[in-house]
OpenMM code with the backbone's topology and positions (N, CA, C; nanometers):
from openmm import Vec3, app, unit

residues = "UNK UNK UNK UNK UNK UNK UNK UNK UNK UNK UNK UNK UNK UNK UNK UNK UNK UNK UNK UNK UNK UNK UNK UNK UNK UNK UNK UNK UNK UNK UNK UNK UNK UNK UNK UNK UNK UNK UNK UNK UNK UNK UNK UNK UNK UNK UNK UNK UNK UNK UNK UNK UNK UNK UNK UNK UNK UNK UNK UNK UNK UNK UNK UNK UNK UNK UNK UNK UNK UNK UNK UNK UNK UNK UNK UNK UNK UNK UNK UNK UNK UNK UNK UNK UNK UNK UNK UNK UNK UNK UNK UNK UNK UNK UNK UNK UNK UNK UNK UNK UNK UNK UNK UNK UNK UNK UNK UNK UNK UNK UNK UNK UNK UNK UNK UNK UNK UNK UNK UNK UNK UNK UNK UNK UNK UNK UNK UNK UNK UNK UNK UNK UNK UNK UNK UNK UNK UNK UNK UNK UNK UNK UNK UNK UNK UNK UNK UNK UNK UNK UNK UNK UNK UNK UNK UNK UNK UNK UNK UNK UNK UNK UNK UNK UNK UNK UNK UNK UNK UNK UNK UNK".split()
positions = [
    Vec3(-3.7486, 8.1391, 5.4337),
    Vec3(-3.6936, 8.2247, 5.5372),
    Vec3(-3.5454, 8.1979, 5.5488),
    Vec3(-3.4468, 8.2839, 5.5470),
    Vec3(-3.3367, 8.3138, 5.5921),
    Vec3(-3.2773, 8.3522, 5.7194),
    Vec3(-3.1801, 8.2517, 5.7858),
    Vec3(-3.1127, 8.3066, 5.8773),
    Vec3(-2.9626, 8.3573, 5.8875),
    Vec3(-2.9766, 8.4723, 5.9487),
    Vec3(-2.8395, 8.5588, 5.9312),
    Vec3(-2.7761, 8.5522, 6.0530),
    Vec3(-2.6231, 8.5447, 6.0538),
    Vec3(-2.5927, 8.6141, 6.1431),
    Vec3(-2.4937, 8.7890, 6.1086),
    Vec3(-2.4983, 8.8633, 6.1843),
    Vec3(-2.4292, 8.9929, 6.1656),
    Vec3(-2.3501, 9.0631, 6.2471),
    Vec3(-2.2783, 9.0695, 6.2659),
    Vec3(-2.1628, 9.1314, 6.3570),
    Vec3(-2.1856, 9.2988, 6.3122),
    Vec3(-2.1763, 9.3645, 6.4600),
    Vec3(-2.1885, 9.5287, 6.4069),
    Vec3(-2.1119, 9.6019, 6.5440),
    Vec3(-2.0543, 9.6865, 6.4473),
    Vec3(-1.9505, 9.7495, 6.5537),
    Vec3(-1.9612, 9.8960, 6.5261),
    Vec3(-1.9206, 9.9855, 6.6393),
    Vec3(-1.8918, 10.1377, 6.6081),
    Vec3(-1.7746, 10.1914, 6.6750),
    Vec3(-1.7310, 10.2502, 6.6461),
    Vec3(-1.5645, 10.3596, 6.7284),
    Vec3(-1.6102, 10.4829, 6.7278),
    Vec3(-1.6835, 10.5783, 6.6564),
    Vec3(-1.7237, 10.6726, 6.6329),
    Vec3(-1.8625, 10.7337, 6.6581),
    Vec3(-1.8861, 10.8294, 6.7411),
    Vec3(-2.0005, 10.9176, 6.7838),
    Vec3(-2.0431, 10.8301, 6.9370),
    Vec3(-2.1954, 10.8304, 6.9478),
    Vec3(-2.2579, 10.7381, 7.0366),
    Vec3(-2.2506, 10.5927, 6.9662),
    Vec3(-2.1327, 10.5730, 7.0078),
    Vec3(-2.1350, 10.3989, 6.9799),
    Vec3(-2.2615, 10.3004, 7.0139),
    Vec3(-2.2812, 10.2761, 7.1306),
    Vec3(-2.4208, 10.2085, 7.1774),
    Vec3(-2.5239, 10.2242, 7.1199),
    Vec3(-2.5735, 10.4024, 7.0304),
    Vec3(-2.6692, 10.4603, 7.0244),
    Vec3(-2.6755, 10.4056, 6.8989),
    Vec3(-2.5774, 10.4087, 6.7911),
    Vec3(-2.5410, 10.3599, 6.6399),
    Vec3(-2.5448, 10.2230, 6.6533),
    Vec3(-2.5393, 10.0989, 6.7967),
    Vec3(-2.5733, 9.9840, 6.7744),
    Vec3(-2.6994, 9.9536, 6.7732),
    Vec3(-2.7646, 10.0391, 6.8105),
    Vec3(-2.9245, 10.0176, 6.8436),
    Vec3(-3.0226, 9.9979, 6.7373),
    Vec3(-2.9530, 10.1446, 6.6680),
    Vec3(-2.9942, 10.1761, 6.5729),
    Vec3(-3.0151, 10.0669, 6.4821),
    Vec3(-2.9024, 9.9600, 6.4219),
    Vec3(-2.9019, 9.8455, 6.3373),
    Vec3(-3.0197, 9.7575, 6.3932),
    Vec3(-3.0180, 9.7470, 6.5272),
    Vec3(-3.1647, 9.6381, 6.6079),
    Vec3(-3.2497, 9.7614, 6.6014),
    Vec3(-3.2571, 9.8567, 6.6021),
    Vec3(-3.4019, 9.9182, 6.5710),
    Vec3(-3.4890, 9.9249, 6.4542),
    Vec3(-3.3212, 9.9178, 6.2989),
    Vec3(-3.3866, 9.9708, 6.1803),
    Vec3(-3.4157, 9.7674, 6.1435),
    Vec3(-3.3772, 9.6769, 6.2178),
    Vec3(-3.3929, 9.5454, 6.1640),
    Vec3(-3.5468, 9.5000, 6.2190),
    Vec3(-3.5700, 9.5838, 6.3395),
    Vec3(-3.7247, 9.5135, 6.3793),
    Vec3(-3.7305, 9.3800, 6.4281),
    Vec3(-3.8330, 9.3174, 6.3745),
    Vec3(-3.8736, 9.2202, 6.4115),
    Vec3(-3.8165, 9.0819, 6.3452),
    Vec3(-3.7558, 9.1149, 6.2569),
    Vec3(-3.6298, 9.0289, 6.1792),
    Vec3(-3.5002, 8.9688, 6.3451),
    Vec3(-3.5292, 9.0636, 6.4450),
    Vec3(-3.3835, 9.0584, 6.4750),
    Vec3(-3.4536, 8.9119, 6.6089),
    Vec3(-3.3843, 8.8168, 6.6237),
    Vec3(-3.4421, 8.7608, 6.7140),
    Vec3(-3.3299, 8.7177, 6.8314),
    Vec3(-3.1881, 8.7236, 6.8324),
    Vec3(-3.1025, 8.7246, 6.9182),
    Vec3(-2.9806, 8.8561, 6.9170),
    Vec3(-2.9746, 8.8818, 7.0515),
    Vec3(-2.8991, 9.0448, 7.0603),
    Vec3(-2.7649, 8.9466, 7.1606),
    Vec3(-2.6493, 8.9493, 7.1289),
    Vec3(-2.5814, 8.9359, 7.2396),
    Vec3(-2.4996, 9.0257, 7.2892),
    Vec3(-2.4609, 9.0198, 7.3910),
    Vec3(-2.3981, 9.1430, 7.4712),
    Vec3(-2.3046, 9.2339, 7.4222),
    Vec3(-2.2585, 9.3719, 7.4398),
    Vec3(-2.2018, 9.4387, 7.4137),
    Vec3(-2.0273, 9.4186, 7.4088),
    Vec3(-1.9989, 9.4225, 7.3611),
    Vec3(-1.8208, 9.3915, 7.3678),
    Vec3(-1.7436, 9.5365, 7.3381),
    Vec3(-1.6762, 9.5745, 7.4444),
    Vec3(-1.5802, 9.6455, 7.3528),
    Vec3(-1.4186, 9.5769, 7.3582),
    Vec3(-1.3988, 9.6379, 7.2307),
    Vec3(-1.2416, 9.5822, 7.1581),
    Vec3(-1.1606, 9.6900, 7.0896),
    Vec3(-1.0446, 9.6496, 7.0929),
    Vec3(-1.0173, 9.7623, 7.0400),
    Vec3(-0.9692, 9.7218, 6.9164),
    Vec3(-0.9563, 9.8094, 6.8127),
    Vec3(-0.9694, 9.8089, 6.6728),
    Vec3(-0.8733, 9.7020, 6.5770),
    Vec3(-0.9334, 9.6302, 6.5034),
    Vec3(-0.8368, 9.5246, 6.4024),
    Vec3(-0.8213, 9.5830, 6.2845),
    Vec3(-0.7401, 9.5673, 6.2236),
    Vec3(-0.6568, 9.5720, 6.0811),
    Vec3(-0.5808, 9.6686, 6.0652),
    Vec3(-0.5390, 9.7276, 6.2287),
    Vec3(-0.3982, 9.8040, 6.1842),
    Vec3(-0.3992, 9.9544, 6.1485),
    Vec3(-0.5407, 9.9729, 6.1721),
    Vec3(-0.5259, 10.1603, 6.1750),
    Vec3(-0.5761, 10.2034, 6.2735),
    Vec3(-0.4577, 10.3048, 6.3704),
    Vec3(-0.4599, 10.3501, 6.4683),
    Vec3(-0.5915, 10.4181, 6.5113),
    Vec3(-0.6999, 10.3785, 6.5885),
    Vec3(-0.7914, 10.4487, 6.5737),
    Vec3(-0.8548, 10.4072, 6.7779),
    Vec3(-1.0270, 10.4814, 6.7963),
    Vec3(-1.0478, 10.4274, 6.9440),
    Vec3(-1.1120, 10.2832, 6.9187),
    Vec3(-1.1608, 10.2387, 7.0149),
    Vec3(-1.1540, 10.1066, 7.0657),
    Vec3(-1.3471, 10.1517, 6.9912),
    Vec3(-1.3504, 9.9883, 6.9704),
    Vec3(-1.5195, 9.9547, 6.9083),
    Vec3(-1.6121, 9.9224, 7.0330),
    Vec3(-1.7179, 9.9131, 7.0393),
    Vec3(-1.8368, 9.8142, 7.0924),
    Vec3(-1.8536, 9.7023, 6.9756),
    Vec3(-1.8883, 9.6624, 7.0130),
    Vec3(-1.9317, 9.5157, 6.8886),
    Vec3(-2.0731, 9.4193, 6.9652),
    Vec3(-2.1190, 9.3735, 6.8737),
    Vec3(-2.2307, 9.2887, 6.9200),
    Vec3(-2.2789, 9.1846, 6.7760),
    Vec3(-2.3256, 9.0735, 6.7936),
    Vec3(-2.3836, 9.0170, 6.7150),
    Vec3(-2.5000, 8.9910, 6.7539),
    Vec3(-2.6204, 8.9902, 6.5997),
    Vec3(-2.7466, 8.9528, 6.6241),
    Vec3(-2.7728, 8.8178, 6.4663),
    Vec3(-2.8311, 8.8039, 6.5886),
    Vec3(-2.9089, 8.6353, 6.4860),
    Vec3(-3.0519, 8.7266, 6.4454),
    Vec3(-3.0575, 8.6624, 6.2930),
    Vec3(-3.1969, 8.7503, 6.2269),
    Vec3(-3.2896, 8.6525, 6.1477),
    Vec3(-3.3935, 8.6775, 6.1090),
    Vec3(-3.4347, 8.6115, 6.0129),
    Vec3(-3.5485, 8.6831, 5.9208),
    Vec3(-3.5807, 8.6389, 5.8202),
    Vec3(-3.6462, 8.7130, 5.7333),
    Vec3(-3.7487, 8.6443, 5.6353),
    Vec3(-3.8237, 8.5860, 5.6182),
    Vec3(-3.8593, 8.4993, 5.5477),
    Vec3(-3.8945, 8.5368, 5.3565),
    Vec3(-3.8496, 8.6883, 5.3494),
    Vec3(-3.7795, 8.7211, 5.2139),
    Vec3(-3.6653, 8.7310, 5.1976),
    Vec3(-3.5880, 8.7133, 5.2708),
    Vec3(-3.4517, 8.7987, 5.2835),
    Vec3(-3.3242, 8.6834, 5.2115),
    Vec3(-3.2512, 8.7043, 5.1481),
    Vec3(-3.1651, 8.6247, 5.1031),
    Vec3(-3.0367, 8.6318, 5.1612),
    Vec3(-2.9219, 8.6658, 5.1098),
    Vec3(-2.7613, 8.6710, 5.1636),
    Vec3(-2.7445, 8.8637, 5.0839),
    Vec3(-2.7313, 8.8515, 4.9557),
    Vec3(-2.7472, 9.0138, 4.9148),
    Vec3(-2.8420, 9.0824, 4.9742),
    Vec3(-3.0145, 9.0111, 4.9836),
    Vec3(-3.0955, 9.0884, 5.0490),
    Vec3(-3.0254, 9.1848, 5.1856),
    Vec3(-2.9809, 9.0725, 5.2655),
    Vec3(-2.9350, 9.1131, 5.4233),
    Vec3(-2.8104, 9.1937, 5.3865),
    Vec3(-2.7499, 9.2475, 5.3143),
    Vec3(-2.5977, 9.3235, 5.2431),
    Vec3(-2.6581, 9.4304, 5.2179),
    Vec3(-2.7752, 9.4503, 5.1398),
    Vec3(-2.8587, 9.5463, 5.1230),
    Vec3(-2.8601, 9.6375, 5.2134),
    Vec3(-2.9465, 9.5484, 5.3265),
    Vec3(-3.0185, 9.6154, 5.4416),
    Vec3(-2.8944, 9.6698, 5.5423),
    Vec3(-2.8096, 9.6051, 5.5257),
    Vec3(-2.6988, 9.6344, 5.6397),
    Vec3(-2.6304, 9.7679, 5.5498),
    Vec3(-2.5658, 9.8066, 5.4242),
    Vec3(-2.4936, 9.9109, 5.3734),
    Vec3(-2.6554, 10.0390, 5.4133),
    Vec3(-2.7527, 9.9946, 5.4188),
    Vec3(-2.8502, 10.1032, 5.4090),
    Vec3(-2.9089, 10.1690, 5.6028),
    Vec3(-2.8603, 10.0442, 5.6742),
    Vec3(-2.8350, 10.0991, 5.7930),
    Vec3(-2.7013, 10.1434, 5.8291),
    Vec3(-2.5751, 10.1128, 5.7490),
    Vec3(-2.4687, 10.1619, 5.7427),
    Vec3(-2.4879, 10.3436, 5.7208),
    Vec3(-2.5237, 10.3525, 5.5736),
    Vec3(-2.5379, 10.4719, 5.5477),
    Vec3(-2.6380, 10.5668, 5.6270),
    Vec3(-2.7350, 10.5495, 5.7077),
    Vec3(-2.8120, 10.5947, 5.7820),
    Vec3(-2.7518, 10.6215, 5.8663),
    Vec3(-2.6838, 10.6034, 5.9385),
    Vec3(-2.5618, 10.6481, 6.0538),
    Vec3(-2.4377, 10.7495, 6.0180),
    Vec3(-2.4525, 10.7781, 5.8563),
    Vec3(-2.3070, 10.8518, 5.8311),
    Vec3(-2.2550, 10.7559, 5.8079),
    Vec3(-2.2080, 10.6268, 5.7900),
    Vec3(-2.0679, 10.5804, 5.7492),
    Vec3(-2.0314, 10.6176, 5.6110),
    Vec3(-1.9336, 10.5755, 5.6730),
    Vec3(-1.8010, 10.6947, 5.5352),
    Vec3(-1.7040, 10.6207, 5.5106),
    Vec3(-1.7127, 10.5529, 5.3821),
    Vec3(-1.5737, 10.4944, 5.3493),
    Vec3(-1.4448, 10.5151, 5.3096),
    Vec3(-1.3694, 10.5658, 5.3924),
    Vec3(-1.2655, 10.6694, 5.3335),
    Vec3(-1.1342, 10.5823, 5.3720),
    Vec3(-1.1164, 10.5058, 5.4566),
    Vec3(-0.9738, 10.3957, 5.4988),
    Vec3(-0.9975, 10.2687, 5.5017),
    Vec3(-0.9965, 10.1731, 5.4763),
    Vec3(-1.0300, 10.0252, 5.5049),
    Vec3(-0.9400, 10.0073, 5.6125),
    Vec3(-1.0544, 9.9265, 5.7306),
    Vec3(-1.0434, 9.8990, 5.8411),
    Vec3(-1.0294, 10.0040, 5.9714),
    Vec3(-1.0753, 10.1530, 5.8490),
    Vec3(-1.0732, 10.2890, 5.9716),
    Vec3(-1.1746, 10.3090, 6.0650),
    Vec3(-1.1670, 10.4264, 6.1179),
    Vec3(-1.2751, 10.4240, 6.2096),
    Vec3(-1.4428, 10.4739, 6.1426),
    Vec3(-1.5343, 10.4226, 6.2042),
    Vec3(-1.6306, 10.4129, 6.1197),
    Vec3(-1.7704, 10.4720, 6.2457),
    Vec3(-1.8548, 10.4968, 6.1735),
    Vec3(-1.9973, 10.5502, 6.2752),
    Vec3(-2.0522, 10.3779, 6.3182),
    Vec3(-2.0684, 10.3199, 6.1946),
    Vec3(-2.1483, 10.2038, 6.2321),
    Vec3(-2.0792, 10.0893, 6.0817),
    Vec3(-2.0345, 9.9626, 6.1554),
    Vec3(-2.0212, 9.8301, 6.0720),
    Vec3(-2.1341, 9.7317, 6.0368),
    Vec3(-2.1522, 9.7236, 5.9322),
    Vec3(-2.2762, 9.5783, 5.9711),
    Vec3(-2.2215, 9.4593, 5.8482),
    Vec3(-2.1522, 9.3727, 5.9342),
    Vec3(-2.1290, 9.2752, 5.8019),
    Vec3(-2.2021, 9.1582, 5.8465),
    Vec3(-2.2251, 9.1201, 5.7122),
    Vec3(-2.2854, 8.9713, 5.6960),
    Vec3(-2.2220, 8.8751, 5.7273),
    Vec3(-2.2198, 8.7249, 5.8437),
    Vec3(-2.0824, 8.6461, 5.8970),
    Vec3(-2.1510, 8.5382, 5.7566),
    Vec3(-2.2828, 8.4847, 5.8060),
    Vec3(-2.3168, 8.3769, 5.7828),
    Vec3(-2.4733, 8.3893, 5.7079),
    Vec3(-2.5059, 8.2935, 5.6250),
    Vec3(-2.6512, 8.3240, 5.6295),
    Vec3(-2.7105, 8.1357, 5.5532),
    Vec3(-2.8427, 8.1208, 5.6324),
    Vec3(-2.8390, 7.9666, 5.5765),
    Vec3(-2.9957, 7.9972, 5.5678),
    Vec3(-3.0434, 7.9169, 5.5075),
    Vec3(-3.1852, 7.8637, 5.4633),
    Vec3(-3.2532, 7.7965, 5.5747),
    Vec3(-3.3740, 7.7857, 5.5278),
    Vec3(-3.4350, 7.6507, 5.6277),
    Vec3(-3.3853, 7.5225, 5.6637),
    Vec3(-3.3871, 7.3997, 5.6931),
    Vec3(-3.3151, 7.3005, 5.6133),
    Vec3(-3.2499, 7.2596, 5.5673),
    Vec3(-3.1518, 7.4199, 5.5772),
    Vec3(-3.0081, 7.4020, 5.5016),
    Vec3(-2.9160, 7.4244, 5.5261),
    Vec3(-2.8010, 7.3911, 5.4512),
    Vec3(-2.6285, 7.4249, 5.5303),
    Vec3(-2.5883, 7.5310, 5.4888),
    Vec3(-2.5170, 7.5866, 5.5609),
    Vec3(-2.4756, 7.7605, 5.5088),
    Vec3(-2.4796, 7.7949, 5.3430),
    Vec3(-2.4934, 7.8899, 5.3365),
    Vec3(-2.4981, 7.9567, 5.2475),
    Vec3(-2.3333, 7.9784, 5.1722),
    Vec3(-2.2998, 7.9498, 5.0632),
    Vec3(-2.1986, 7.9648, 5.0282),
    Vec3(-2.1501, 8.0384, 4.9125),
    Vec3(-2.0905, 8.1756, 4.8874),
    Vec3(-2.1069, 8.2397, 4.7956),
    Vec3(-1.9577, 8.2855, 4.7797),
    Vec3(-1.8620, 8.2725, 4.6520),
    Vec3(-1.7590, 8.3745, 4.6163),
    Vec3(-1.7931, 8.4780, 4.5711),
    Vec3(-1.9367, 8.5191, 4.5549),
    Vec3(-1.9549, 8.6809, 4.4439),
    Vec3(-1.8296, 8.7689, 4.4849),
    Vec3(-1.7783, 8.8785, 4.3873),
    Vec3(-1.7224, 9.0181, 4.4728),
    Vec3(-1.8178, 9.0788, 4.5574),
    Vec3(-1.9283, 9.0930, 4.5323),
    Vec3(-2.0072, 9.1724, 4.6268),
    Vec3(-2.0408, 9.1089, 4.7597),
    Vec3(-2.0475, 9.0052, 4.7570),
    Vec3(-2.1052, 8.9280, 4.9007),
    Vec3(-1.9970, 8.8159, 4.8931),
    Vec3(-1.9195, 8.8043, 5.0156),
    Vec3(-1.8927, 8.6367, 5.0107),
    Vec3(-1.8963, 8.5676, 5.1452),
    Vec3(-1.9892, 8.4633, 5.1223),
    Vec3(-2.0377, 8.4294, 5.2427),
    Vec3(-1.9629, 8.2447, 5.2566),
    Vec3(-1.9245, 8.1966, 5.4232),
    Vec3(-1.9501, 8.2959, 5.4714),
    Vec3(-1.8374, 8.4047, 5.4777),
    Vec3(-1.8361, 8.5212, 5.5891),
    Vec3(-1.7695, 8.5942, 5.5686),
    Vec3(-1.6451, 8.5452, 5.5785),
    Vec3(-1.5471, 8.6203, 5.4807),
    Vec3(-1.4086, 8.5440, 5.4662),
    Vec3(-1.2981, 8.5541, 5.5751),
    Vec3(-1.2878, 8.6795, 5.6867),
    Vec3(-1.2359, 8.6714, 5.7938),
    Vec3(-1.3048, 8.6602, 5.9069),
    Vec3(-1.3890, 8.5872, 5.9605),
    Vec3(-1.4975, 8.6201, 6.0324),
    Vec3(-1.4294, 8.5279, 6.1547),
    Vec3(-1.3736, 8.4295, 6.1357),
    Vec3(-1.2710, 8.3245, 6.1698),
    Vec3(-1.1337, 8.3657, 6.2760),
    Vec3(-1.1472, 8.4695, 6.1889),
    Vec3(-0.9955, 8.5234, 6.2402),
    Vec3(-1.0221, 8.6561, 6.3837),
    Vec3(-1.1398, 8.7073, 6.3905),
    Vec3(-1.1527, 8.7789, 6.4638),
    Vec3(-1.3144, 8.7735, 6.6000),
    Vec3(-1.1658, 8.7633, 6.6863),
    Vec3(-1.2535, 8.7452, 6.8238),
    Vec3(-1.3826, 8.8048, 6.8488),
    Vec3(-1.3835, 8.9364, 6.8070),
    Vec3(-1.5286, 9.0176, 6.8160),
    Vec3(-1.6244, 8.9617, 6.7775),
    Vec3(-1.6170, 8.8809, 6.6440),
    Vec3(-1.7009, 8.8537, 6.5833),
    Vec3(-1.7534, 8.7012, 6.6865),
    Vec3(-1.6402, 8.5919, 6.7134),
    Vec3(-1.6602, 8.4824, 6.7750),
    Vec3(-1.7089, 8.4181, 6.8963),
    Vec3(-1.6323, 8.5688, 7.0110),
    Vec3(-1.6991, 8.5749, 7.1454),
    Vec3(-1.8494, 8.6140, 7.1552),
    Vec3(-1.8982, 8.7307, 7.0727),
    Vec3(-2.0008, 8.7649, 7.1053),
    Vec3(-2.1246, 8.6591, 7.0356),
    Vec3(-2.0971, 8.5794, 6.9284),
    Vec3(-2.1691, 8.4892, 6.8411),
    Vec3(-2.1635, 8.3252, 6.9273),
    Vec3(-2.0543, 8.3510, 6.9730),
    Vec3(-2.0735, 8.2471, 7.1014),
    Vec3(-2.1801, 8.2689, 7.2258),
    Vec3(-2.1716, 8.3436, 7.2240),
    Vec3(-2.2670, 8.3780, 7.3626),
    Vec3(-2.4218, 8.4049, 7.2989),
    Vec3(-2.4883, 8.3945, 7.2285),
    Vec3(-2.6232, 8.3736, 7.1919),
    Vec3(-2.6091, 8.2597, 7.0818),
    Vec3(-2.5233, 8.2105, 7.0681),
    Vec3(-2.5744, 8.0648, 7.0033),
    Vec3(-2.4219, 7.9879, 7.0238),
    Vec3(-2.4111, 7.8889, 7.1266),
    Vec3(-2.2961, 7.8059, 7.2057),
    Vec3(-2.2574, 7.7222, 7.0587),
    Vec3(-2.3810, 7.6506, 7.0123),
    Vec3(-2.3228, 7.5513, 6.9134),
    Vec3(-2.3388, 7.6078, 6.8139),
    Vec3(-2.2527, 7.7197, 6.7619),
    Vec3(-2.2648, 7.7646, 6.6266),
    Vec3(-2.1572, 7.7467, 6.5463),
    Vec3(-2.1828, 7.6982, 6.3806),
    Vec3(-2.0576, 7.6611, 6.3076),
    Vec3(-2.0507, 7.7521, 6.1882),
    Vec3(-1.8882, 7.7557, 6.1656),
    Vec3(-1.9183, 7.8052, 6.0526),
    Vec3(-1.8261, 7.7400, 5.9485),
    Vec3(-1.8403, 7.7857, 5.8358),
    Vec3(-1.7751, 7.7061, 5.7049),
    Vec3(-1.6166, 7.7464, 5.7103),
    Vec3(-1.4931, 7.7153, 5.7124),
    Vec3(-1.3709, 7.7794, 5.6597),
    Vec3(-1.3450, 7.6879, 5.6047),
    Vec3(-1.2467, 7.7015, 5.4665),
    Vec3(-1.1893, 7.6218, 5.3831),
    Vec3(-1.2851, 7.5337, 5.3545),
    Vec3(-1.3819, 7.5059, 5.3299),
    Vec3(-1.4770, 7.4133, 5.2948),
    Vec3(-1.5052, 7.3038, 5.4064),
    Vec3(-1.4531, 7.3037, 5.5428),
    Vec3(-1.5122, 7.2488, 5.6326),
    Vec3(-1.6141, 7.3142, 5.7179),
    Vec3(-1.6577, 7.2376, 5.7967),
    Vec3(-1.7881, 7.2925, 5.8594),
    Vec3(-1.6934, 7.2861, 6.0423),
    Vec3(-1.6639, 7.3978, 6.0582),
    Vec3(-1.6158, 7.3636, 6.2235),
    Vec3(-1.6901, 7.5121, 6.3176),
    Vec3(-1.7069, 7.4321, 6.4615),
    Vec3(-1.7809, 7.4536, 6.5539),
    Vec3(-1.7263, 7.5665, 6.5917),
    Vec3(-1.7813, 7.7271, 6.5909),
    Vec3(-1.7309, 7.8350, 6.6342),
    Vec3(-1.6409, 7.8430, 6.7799),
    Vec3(-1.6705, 7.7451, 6.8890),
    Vec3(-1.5765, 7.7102, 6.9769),
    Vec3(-1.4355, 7.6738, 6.9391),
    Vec3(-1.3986, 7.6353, 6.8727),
    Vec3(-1.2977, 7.5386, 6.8185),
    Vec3(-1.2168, 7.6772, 6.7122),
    Vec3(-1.2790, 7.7646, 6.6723),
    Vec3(-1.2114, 7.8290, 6.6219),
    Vec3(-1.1856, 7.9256, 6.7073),
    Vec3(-1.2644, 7.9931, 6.7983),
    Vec3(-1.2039, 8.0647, 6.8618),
    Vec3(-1.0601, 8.0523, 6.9787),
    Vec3(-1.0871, 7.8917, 6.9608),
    Vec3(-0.9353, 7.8155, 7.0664),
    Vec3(-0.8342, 7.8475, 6.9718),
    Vec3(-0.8133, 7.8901, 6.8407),
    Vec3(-0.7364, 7.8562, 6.7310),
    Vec3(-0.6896, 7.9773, 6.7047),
    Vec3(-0.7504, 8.1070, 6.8014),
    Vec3(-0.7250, 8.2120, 6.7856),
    Vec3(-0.6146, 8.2738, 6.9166),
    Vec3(-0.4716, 8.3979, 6.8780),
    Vec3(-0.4314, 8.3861, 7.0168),
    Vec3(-0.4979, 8.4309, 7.1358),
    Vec3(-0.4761, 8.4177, 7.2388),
    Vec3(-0.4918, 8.4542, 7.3258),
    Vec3(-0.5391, 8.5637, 7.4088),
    Vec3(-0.4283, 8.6424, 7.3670),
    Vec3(-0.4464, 8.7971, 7.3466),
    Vec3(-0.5987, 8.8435, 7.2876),
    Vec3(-0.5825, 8.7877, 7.1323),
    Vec3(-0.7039, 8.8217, 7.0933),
    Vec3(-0.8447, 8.8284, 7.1710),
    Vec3(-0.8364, 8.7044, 7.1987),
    Vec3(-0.9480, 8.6564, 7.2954),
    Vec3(-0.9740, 8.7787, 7.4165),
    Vec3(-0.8644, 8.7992, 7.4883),
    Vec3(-0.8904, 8.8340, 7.6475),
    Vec3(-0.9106, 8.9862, 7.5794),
    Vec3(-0.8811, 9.0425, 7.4602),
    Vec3(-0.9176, 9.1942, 7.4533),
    Vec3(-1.0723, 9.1949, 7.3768),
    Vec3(-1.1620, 9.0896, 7.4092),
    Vec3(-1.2983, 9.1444, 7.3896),
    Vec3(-1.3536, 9.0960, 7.5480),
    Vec3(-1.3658, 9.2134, 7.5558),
    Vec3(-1.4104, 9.2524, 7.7175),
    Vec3(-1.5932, 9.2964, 7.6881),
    Vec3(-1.6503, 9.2263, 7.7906),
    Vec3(-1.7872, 9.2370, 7.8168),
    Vec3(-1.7864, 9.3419, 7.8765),
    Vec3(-1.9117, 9.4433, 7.8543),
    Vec3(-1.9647, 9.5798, 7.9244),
    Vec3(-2.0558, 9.5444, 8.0226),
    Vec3(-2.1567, 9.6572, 8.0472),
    Vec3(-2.2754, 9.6171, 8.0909),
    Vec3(-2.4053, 9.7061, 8.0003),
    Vec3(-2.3072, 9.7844, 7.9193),
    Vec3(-2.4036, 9.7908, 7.8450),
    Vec3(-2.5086, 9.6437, 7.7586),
    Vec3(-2.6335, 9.7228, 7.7346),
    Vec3(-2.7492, 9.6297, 7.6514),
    Vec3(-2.7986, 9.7089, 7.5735),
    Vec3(-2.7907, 9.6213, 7.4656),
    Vec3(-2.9195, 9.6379, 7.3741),
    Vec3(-3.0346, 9.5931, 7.3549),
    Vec3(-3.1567, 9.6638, 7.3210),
    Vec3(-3.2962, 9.6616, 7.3673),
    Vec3(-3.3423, 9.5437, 7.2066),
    Vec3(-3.4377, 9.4894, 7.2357),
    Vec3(-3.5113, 9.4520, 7.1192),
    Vec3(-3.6386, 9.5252, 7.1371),
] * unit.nanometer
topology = app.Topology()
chain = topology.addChain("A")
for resn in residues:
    res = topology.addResidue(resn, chain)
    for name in ("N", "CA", "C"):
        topology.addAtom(name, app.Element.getBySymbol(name[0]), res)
């Protein structure tokens, strides 16, 4: 069995409705939902503000490509459209992290997958909301193992205070 974590965001259509969707098409795989965030958009193309949420998953077939799979195929089920990197999109689902039983993260350079994810570090969306359903969570950068708290202190400020909690929820 494999555990994932996944960050998923939308700017486009029913945002909430396109997050659901990822915890609806994951099932019973999905075992932590944390709260809704909206933020407004990273990497520099002018676009509206996201929801974001992370869910902790597990799968007891599921590998690191397996879960890449499943996420481009709930991607595409929503319409996403790759037409700008870092544009606005129906639905995101990236892979942060993914580890084994027994084991320490998962560590992969492929082009297709590289785990864990290579900016995942750098952006608050991903850190606030992965904080809040799992406090002591770590992840790998540069080949150390440091405590997702500790990176998000490492991040500015700003960053931080623009992922704002909703009251929206998502259902399991």
């Amino acid at each position: 069995m494999s555990r994932a974590v996944l960050s998923v965001g939308s700017n486009l259509g029913d945002r909430l409705a396109l997050l659901q969707s990822t915890v609806d098409g994951l099932g019973s795989a999905v075992r932590e939902v944390s709260g809704v965030y909206e933020t407004e958009a990273w990497g520099g193309v002018e676009q509206a503000p996201f929801l974001n949420a992370v869910l902790i998953v597990e799968d007891p077939a599921a590998d690191g490509p397996r879960w890449l799979r499943r996420a481009q195929q709930l991607e595409q089920a929503a319409g996403r459209v790759r037409a700008e990197r870092w544009g606005p999109r129906t639905l995101d689902v990236d892979v942060i992290s993914c580890r084994e039983p027994g084991a320490t993260e998962v560590l992969s350079d492929d082009p297709e997958l590289t785990l864990p994810h290579p900016r995942a570090h750098l952006r608050a969306f991903v850190m606030v909301p992965w904080l809040a359903v799992e406090p002591d969570a770590r992840l790998t950068v540069a080949g150390r193992r440091c405590a997702v708290a500790d990176l998000l202190d490492e991040l500015a400020p700003a960053d931080r205070a623009g992922v704002r909690l909703t009251d929206l929820v998502l259902q399991l």
